[in-house]
matplotlib code that plots the C-alpha trace (Angstrom):
import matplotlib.pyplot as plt

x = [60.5, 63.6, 64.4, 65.5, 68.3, 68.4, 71.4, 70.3, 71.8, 74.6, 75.7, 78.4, 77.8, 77.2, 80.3, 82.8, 83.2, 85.6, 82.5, 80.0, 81.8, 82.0, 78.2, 77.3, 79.6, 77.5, 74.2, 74.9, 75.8, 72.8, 71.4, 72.8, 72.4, 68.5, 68.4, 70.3, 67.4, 64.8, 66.7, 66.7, 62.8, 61.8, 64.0, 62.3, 59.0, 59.9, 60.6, 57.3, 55.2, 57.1, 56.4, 52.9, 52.8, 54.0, 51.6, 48.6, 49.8, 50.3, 47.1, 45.4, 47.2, 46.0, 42.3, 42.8, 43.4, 40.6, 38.0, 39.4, 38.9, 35.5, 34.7, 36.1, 34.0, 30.6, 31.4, 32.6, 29.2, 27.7, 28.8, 28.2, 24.6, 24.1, 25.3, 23.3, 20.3, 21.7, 22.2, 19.2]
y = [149.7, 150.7, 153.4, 156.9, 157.6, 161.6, 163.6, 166.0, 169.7, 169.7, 173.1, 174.8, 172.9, 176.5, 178.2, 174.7, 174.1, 170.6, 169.3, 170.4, 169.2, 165.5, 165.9, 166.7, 163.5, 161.6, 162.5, 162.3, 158.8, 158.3, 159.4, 157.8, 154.5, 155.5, 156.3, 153.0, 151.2, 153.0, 152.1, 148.2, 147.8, 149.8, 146.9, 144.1, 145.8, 146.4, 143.2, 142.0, 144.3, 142.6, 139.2, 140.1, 141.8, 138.6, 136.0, 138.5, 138.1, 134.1, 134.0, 136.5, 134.3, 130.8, 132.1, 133.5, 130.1, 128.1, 131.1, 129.9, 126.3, 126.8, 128.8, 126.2, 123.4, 125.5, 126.3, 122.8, 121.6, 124.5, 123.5, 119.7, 120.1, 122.2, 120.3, 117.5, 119.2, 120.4, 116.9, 115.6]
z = [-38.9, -37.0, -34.1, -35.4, -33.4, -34.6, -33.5, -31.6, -31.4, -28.4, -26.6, -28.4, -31.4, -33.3, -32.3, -32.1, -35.7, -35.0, -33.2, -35.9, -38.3, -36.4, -35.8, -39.6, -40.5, -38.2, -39.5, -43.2, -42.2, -40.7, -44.2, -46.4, -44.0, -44.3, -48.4, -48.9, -46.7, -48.4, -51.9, -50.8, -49.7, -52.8, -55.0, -53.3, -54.1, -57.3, -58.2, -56.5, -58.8, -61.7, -60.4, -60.3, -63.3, -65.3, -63.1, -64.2, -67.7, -67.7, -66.2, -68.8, -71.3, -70.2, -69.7, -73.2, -74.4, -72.6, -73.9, -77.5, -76.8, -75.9, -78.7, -80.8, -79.5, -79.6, -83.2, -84.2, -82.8, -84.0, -87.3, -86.7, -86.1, -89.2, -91.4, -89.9, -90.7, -94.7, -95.4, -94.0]

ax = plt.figure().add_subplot(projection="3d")
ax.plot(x, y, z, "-o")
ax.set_aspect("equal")
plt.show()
């Protein structure tokens, strides 16, 4: 994380409204400087929750697949054996 370099209150700075003024400049600078970090770290994390959001569903998806496989081969021999037996 970075330094907070805060601008701190200087003598006169209530009654000298040129070097307020200057001062209040300088630290909305500082703000927006900060809001656009925040704004970029909470993009990358954003797109790493989508990221993981689509490998959880390719992975749900390809599990979801192998489950049907299975099933397919236990009823095909299932159904095999059966039949065996019927036309015995």
């Amino acid at each position: 994380m970075s330094e907070n370099n805060i601008i701190e209150r200087m003598p006169g700075e209530s009654t000298d409204l040129a070097l307020h003024t200057a001062l209040c400049e300088q630290r909305y600078s500082q703000l927006i400087t900060k809001f656009d970090q925040v704004d970029t770290r909470l993009d990358k994390i954003e797109a790493m929750l989508v990221a993981i959001r689509e490998q959880l569903s390719t992975d749900q998806t390809a599990q979801f697949k192998m489950y049907l496989a299975w099933a397919g081969v236990i009823i095909a021999g299932l159904a095999g054996t059966l039949s065996h037996f019927i036309l015995k």
